[in-house]
N, C-alpha and C positions, 0 to 999 in steps of 0.2 A: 504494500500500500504506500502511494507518495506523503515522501515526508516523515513516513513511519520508522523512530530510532530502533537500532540494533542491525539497520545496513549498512555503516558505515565501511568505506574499505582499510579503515584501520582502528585498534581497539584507543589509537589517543583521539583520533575523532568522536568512538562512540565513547570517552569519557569526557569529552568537551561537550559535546550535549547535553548528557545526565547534569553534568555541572551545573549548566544554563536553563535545565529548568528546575535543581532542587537552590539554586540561588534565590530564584525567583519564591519558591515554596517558604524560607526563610525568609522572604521578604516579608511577606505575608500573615507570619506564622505571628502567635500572640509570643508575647516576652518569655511566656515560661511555659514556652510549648516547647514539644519531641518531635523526632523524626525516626522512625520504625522502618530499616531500609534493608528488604531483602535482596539478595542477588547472587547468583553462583559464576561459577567460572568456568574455562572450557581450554580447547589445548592449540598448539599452535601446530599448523602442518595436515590438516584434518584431508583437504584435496577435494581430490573429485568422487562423489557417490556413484559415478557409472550409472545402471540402469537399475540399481535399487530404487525399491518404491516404499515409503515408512505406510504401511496400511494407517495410521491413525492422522497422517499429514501426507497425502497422495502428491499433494503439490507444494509439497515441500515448506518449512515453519515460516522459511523467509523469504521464497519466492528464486531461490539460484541453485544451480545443477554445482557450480564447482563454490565451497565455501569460503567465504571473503575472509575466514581464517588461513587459509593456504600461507600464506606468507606474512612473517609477522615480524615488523623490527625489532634487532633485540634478541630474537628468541630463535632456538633449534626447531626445529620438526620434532616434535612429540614433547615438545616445554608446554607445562602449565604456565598460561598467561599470568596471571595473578588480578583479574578483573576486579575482585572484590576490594584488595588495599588498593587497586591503582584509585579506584574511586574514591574508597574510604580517606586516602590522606589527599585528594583534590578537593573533594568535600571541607576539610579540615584547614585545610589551606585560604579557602574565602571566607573563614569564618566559623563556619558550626564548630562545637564539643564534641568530640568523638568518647561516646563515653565507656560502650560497649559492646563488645564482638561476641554476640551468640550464637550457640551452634544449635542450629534447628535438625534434632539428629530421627531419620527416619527408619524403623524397624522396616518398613516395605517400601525400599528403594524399586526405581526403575531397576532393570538387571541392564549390565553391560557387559557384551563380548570380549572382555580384556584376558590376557593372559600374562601382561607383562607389567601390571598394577596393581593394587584395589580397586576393587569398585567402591563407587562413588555412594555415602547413604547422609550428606549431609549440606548444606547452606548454611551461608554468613546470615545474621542477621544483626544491622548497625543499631545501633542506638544513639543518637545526635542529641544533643540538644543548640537553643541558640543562645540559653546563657547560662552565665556558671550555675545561676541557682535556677531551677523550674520544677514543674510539677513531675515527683513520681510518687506514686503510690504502692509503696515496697508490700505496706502490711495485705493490700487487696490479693497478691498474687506471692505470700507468703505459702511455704509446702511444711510437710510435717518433720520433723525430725525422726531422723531413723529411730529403731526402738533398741537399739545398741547405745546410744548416746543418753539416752535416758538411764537405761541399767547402769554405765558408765559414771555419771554425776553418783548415783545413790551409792556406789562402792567408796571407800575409803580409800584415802590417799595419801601417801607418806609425805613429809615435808620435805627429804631428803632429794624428789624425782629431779631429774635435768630440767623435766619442764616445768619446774613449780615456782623458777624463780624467773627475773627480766634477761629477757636477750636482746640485742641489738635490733633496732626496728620496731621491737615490741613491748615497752615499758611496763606494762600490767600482764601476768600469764594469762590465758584465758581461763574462763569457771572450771573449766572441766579437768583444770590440772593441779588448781589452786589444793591447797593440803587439808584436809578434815579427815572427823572421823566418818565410820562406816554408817550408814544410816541419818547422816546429819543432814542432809536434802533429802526430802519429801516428795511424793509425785506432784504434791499441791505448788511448789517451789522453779515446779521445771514447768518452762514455757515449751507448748509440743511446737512451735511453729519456729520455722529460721526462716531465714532471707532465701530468695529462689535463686539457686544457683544459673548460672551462664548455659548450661546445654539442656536443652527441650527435647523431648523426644517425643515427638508428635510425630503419628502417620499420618498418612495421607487419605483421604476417602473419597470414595468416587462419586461423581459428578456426570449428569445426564445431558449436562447440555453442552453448546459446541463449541467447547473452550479446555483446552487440554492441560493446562498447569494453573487450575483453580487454587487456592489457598486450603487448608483445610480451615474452617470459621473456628477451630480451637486455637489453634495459631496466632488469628486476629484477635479473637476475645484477650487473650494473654496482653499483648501489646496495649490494646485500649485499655484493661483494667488498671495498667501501671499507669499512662501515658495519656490519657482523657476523662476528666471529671463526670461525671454524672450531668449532663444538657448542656456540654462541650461540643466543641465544631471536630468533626474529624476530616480531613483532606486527602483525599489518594490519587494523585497524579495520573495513574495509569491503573484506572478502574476495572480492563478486564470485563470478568465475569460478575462481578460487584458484589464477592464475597465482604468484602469490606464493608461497605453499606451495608447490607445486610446484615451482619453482624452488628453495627452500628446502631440500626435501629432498633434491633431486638434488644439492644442492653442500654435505652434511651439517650440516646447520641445523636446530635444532629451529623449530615453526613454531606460534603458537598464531594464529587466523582468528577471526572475529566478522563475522555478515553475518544480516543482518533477511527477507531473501525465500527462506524455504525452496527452489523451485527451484534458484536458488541456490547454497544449503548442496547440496544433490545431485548437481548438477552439480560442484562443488567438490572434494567425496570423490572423486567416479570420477577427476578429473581429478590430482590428489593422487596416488591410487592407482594412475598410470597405464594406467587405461582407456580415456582418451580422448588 
C-alpha cells in the first residue's frame, strides 16, 4: 500500500520514519504519559523466496518477490539486524525515557525452519516515557510472590549470612536476608504481591479476522493497566486490527486509532464495537 512504513529499502530509513511519527506521538502525548512500543526484529540476507507461496499471505506481507532485506549496511548475510535498539536508542535520542525493555515471551511461537539457531519465541517491548516523573501504576499489574519466598521470610536467619549485612550498591540487605529468629514473621507480615517483573509470557490466540499479527488483548490490558488511568486517552498509531481499542474500551478508556489500510479501519470498528 502507498506510503505504507516497513518498505523502506533500508532499515535506517525505516527507523527514520518510526522516529517521525512517535516524535510527533510525544508531541502530543500528556506530561506524564507512556509509550508501550512493540516491535521484533529480522535478519539480514533473507533474498529471494523463489516460487514459495506463504498460504496465510498469498501475496506476500509486503507486496515484493525478493526482500528489501537482501542487503543491509553494516551487516553479513545471516546478521541479526538489531531493529529493536536501533529504534529504541533513536527514540531516546529526541527525547523520550527509555525506561524498559520487556520480553513478551510466547509459549506458542510461530515454528521456524532453522537448523543453524533458535527459534524465535519472543518480542521487545519498550516502555518510554516523556518525562522523568509520569504515571505508572506498579500496584494494578502487581503478581504474586512465589510461595518459596514466603516459606523463606518465616524461616530463621542467622546474623552471621554474607547477605545479612551492606554490600556495595546496596546499603540496607533486603527482608528476606535481614537476621531473626524462626517464626518471627507471620503470614499476616508478608505482602503476597511484588513488582511485575520484565518478561511476560503471554501466548498468542487466535483471531478470525483478516489480520495476521493481532495482539493478544492480555498483552494490551497489561500495558494500559500500568500506563493509562481509568477515562485516560489511549493512542495507537498503527491500529491494525484495533485490539487496542478494544481492549480500551472494555476497561473504560477512551481510545483514539490511526491506521492507513482501510480494511483495516473496518475490521477495527466491528471489532471495537464488539462484533467480532
Amino acid at each position: 500500500m502507498e506510503a505504507q512504513i516497513g518498505r523502506e529499502t533500508t532499515p535506517k530509513e525505516y527507523i527514520s520514519r518510526l522516529t517521525e511519527v512517535f516524535t510527533e506521538v510525544r508531541r502530543v502525548l500528556r506530561p506524564d504519559g507512556t509509550l508501550w512500543l512493540n516491535i521484533s526484529d529480522t535478519y539480514a540476507g533473507k533474498g529471494n523466496q523463489g516460487d514459495f507461496i506463504d498460504p496465510k499471505n498469498p501475496n506476500g506481507r509486503n507486496g515484493q518477490a525478493v526482500a528489501l532485506n537482501n542487503k543491509v549496511e553494516g551487516c553479513k548475510p545471516k546478521d541479526m539486524i538489531g531493529i529493536p535498539w536501533m529504534l529504541a536508542f533513536a527514540l531516546r535520542d529526541t527525547g523520550w525515557y527509555l525506561r524498559n525493555d520487556i520480553i513478551w515471551m510466547k509459549e506458542n511461537p510461530m515454528p521456524e525452519s532453522v537448523k543453524d539457531r533458535l527459534s524465535r519465541c519472543y518480542e521487545h517491548i519498550f516502555l518510554f516515557s516523556k518525562s522523568k516523573k509520569y504515571f505508572f501504576d506498579y500496584k494494578a499489574i502487581s503478581e504474586p510472590i512465589a510461595p518459596a519466598t514466603a516459606e523463606r521470610l518465616k524461616r530463621g536467619m542467622k546474623g552471621g549470612n554474607k547477605y545479612g549485612k551492606p554490600v556495595p550498591g546496596q546499603p540496607q540487605p533486603q527482608s528476606i536476608n535481614r537476621p531473626r529468629e524462626h517464626g518471627e514473621i507471620k503470614d499476616a507480615d508478608i505482602n503476597p504481591l511484588r513488582n511485575k517483573r520484565d518478561v511476560w509470557k503471554i501466548n498468542t490466540v487466535p483471531f478470525k479476522g483478516g489480520h495476521y499479527a493481532a495482539y493478544p488483548p492480555k498483552l494490551v490490558e497489561t500495558c494500559l493497566l500500568a500506563g493509562c488511568p481509568e477515562g485516560g486517552i489511549v493512542l495507537d498509531p498503527f491500529m491494525g486490527s484495533g485490539t487496542t481499542g478494544m481492549v480500551a474500551s472494555q476497561m473504560g478508556r477512551h481510545f483514539i486509532g490511526i491506521e492507513l489500510n482501510p480494511a483495516y479501519t473496518e475490521l477495527a470498528y466491528k471489532r471495537i464495537g464488539g462484533e467480532i
